[in-house]
C-alpha positions in Angstrom: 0.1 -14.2 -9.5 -0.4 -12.4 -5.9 0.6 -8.6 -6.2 0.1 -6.1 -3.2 -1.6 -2.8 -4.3 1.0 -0.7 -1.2 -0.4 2.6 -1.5 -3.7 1.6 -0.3 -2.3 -0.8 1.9 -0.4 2.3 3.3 -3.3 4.9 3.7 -5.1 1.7 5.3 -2.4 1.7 7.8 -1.6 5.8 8.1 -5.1 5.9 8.7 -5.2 2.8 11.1 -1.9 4.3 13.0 -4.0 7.8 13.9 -6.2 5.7 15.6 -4.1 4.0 17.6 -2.6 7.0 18.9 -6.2 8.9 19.3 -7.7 5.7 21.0 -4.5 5.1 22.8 -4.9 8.3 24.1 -8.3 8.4 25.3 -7.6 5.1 27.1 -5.4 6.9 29.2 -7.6 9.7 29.9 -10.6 7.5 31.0 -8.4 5.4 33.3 -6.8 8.6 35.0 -10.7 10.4 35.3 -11.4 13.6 34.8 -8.3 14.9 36.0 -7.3 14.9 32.6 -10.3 15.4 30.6 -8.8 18.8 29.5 -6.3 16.5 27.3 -9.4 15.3 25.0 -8.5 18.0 22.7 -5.6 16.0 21.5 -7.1 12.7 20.4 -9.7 15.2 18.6 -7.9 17.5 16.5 -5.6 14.2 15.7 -8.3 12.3 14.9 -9.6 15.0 12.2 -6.8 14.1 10.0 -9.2 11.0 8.7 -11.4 12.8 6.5 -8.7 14.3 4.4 -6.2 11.4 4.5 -9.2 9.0 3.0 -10.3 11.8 0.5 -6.8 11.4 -0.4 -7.1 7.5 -0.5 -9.7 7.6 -3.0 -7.5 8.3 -5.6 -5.9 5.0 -5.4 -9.1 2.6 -4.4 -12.7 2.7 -4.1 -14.5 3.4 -0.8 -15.4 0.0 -0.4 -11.9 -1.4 -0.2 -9.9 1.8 1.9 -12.9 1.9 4.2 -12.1 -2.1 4.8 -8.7 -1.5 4.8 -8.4 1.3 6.8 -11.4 -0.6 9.4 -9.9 -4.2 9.9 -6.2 -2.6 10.1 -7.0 -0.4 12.7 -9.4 -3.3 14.6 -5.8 -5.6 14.6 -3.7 -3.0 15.8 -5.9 -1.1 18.1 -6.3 -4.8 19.6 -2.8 -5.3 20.2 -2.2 -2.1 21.7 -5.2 -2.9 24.1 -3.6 -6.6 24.7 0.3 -5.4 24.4 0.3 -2.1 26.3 -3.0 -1.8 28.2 -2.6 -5.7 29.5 -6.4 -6.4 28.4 -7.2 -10.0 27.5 -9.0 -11.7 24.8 -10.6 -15.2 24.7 -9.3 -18.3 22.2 -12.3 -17.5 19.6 -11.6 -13.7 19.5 -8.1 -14.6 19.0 -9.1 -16.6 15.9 -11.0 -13.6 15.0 -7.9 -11.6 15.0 -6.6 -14.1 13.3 -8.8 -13.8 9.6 -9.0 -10.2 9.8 -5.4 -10.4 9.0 -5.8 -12.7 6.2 -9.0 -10.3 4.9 -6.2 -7.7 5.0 -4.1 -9.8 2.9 -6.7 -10.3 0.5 -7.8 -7.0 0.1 -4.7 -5.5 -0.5 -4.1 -7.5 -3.2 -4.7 -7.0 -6.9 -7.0 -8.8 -9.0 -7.1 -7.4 -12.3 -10.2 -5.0 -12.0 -9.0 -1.9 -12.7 -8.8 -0.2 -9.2 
């Protein structure tokens, strides 16, 4: 029977939302130039969050599956950030790639009896 595991689905995705909003950040600094370089600071102390959120994690899953988690949720949604609110562009075969990754995130999210 499939069963979701949520609570490491969710650090996956608390983790993956941070960097969204730190890469989404720098994007914006590098296309306005160093006119805002100053603003770095943000994405920076934002971004050191991660360390304690996934010492946190552990708790609930074993490296191997929050750091995949965590990795292919934030490659999808970083991705449509970059294609939804940057206007960047992505082929047919990366779009197939885009595609599984969200099925590995199905499939690692779910349980399958081993104890974690």
């Amino acid at each position: 029977m499939w069963k979701v595991d949520w609570i490491p689905l969710g650090f996956g995705l608390l983790m993956a939302g941070i960097d969204v909003i730190t890469f989404g950040l720098i994007k914006t600094i590098s296309l306005d130039g160093t006119r805002m370089i100053r603003w770095m600071v943000l994405p920076t102390l934002f971004y050191a969050l991660q360390p304690w959120l996934f010492l946190q994690s552990l708790k609930f899953e074993t490296l191997v599956i929050t750091n995949l988690l965590w990795d292919v949720l934030s490659d999808v949604l970083v991705t449509i950030m970059g294609l939804v609110y940057f206007g960047e562009k992505i082929g047919f075969y990366k779009r197939i790639g885009v595609v599984l990754s969200l099925i590995s995130v199905f499939l690692l999210a779910a349980t399958d009896g081993d104890g974690l």
